[in-house]
PAZAPA-4460 file (N, C-alpha, C; in steps of 0.05 Angstrom, whole numbers, plus 32768, in hexadecimal, padded with zeros to 4 digits):
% residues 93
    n_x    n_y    n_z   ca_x   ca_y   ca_z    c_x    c_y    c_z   seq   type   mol
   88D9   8896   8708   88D4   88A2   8722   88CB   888D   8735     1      X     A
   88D4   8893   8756   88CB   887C   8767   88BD   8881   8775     2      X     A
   88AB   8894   8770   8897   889B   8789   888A   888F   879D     3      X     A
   8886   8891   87BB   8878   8887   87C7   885D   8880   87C0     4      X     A
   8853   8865   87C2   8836   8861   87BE   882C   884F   87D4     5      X     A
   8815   8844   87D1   8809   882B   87E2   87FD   8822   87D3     6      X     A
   8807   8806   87E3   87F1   87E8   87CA   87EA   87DD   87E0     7      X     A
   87D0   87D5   87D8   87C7   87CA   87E5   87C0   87AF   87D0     8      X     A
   87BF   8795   87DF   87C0   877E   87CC   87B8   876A   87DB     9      X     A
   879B   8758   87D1   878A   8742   87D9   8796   872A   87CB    10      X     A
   879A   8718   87E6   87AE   8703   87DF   8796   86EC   87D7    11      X     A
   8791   86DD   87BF   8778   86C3   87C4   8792   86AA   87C9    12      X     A
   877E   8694   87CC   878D   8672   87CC   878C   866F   87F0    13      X     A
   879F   8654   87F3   87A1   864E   880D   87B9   865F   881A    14      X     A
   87B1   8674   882B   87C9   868E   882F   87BB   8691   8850    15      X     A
   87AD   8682   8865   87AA   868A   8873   87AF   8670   8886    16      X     A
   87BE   8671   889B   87C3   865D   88AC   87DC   8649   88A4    17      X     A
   87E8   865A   8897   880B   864C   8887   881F   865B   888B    18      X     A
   8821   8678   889A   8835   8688   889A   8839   869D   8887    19      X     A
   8827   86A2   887D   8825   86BA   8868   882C   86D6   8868    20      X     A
   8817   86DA   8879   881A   86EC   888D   883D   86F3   8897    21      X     A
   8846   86EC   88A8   885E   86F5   88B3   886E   86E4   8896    22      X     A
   8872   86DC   8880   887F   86D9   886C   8883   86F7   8863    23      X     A
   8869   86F9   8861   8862   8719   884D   886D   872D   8859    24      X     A
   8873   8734   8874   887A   8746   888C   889E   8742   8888    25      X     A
   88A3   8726   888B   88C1   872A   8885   88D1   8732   8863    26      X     A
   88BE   8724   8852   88C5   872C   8836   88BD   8752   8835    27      X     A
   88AF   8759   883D   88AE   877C   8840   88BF   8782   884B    28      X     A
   88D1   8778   885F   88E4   8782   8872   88FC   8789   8863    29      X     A
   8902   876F   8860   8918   8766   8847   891E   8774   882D    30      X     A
   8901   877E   881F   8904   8792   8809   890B   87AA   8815    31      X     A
   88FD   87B5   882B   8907   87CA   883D   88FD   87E7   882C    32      X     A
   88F7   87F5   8844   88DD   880A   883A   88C8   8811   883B    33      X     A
   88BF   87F9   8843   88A3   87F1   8844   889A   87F3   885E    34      X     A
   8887   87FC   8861   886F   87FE   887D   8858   87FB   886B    35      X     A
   884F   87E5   888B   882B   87DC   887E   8822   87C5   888B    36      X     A
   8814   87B2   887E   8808   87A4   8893   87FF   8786   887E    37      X     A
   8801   8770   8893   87ED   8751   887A   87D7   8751   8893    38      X     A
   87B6   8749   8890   87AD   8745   8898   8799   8725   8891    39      X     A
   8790   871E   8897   877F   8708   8898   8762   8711   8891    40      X     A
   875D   8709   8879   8737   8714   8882   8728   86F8   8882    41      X     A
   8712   8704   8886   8701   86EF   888D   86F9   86DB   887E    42      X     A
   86F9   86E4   8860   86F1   86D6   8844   8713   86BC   8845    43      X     A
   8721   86C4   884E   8735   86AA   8847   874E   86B7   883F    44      X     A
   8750   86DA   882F   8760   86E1   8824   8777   86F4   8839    45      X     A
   8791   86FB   882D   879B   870E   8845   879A   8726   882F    46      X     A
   8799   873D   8841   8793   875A   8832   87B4   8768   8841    47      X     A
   87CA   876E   8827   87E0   8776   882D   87DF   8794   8830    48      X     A
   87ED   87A9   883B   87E3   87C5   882D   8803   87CA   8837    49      X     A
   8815   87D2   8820   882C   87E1   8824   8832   87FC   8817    50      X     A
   883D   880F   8825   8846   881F   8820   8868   8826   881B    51      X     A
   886A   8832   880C   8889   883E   8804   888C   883F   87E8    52      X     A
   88A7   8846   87E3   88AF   8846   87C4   88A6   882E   87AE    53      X     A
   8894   883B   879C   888D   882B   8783   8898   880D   877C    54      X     A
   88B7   8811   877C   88C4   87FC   8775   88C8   87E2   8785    55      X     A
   88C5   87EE   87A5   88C4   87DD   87BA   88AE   87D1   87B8    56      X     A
   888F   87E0   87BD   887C   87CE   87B7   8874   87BD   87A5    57      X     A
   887B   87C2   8788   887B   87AE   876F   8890   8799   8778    58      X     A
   88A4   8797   878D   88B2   877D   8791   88A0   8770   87A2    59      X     A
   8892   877D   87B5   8888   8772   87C7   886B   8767   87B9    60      X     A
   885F   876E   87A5   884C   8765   878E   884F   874D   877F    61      X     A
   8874   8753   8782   8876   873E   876F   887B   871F   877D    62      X     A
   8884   8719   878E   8889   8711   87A0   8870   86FF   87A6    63      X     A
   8858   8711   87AF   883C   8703   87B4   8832   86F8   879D    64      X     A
   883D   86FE   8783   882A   86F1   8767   8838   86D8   8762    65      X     A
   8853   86DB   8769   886D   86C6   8759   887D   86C1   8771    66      X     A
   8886   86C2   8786   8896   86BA   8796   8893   869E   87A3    67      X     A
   88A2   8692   87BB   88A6   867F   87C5   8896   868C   87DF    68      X     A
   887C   8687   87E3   886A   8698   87F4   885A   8675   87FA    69      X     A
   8864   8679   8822   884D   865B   881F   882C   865F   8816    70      X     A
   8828   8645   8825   880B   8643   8817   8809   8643   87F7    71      X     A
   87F6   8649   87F4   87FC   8641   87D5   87DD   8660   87D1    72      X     A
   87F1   8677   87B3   87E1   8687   87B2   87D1   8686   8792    73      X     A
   87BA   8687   8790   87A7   8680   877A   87A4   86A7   876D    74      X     A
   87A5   86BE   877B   87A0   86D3   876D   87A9   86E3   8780    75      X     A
   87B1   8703   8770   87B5   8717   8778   87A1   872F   876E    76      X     A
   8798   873D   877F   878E   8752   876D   8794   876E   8789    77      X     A
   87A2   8780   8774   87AF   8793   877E   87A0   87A9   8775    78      X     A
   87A8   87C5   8780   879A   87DE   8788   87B5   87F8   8787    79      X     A
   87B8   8809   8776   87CB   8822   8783   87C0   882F   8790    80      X     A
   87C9   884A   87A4   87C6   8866   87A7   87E4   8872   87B1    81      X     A
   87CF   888B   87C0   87E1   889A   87CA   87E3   888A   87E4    82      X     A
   87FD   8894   87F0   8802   8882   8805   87F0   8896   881F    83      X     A
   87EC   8888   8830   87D7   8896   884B   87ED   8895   885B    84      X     A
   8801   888C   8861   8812   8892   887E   8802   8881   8892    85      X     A
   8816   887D   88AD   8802   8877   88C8   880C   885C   88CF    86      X     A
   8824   885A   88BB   882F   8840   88C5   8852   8836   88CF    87      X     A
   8855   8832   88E9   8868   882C   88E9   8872   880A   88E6    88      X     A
   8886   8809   88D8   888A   87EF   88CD   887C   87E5   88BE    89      X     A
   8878   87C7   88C2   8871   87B1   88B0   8862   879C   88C3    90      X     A
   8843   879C   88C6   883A   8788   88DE   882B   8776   88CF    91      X     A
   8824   8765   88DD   8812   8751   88E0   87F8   8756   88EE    92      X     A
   87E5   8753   88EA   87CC   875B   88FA   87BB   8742   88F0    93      X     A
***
Protein backbone atom coordinates (compact mmCIF):
# COMPACT_ATOMS: atom_id res chain seq x y z
CA UNK A 1 0.00 0.00 0.00
CA UNK A 2 1.14 3.73 -0.85
CA UNK A 3 -0.35 5.85 1.43
CA UNK A 4 0.15 9.40 1.86
CA UNK A 5 2.52 10.28 4.75
CA UNK A 6 5.01 13.08 5.88
CA UNK A 7 8.71 12.88 6.70
CA UNK A 8 10.12 15.06 8.05
CA UNK A 9 14.11 14.63 7.98
CA UNK A 10 17.26 16.57 9.79
CA UNK A 11 20.00 16.81 7.41
CA UNK A 12 23.73 16.87 9.71
CA UNK A 13 27.43 17.66 7.86
CA UNK A 14 28.31 20.70 5.69
CA UNK A 15 24.57 21.16 3.95
CA UNK A 16 24.26 24.83 4.47
CA UNK A 17 25.67 27.51 2.10
CA UNK A 18 26.38 24.84 -0.96
CA UNK A 19 23.00 24.58 -2.64
CA UNK A 20 21.26 22.07 -0.74
CA UNK A 21 18.50 23.56 -0.27
CA UNK A 22 17.20 24.21 -3.88
CA UNK A 23 19.12 20.64 -4.76
CA UNK A 24 16.55 19.07 -2.35
CA UNK A 25 13.50 21.27 -3.90
CA UNK A 26 14.45 20.13 -7.45
CA UNK A 27 15.19 16.33 -6.51
CA UNK A 28 11.36 16.47 -4.83
CA UNK A 29 10.18 17.97 -8.01
CA UNK A 30 11.68 15.43 -10.14
CA UNK A 31 10.32 12.41 -7.94
CA UNK A 32 7.05 14.34 -8.22
CA UNK A 33 4.26 14.31 -5.63
CA UNK A 34 5.77 15.85 -3.26
CA UNK A 35 4.88 19.19 -1.44
CA UNK A 36 6.94 20.54 1.45
CA UNK A 37 9.67 22.54 2.30
CA UNK A 38 14.11 22.46 3.10
CA UNK A 39 14.80 24.96 5.60
CA UNK A 40 18.06 26.16 7.19
CA UNK A 41 18.20 26.09 10.98
CA UNK A 42 20.21 27.77 13.06
CA UNK A 43 22.35 24.75 14.53
CA UNK A 44 23.95 24.25 10.88
CA UNK A 45 21.38 21.50 9.83
CA UNK A 46 18.46 21.78 7.05
CA UNK A 47 15.08 20.40 8.39
CA UNK A 48 13.26 18.76 5.12
CA UNK A 49 9.40 18.04 5.69
CA UNK A 50 7.64 16.30 2.64
CA UNK A 51 4.55 15.19 2.05
CA UNK A 52 2.89 12.60 -0.43
CA UNK A 53 2.92 8.97 -1.30
CA UNK A 54 5.19 6.67 0.93
CA UNK A 55 7.24 5.55 -1.91
CA UNK A 56 7.99 9.06 -3.12
CA UNK A 57 9.20 10.12 0.14
CA UNK A 58 11.58 7.02 0.85
CA UNK A 59 13.19 8.20 -2.65
CA UNK A 60 13.43 11.49 -1.52
CA UNK A 61 15.05 9.82 1.97
CA UNK A 62 17.03 8.05 0.06
CA UNK A 63 18.53 10.46 -1.97
CA UNK A 64 19.50 12.67 1.30
CA UNK A 65 21.34 9.48 3.00
CA UNK A 66 23.12 8.14 -0.37
CA UNK A 67 22.76 10.51 -3.24
CA UNK A 68 25.01 12.97 -5.20
CA UNK A 69 23.69 15.88 -2.79
CA UNK A 70 26.34 18.86 -2.54
CA UNK A 71 28.05 19.67 0.43
CA UNK A 72 28.97 16.79 2.02
CA UNK A 73 26.14 14.99 4.41
CA UNK A 74 27.45 13.30 7.86
CA UNK A 75 23.63 12.10 9.16
CA UNK A 76 20.08 11.70 8.65
CA UNK A 77 17.59 11.30 11.23
CA UNK A 78 14.04 11.04 10.02
CA UNK A 79 10.44 11.20 11.62
CA UNK A 80 6.93 9.67 10.02
CA UNK A 81 3.28 10.86 10.42
CA UNK A 82 0.19 11.64 9.15
CA UNK A 83 0.49 14.11 6.59
CA UNK A 84 -0.93 17.86 7.87
CA UNK A 85 -1.69 19.42 4.32
CA UNK A 86 -1.08 23.35 3.86
CA UNK A 87 1.33 23.00 1.26
CA UNK A 88 1.53 23.99 -2.13
CA UNK A 89 4.53 22.70 -3.94
CA UNK A 90 8.00 22.19 -2.96
CA UNK A 91 9.86 25.52 -1.37
CA UNK A 92 12.77 26.70 -0.04
CA UNK A 93 12.46 28.91 3.04
Amino acid sequence: MNEDVRLTAWVRGRVQGVGFRWYTRATALEIGGLSGFALNLEDGRVQVVAEGAREACEKLLDWLRTGDTPGHVTGVTEIWATPRGGYEGFAMR
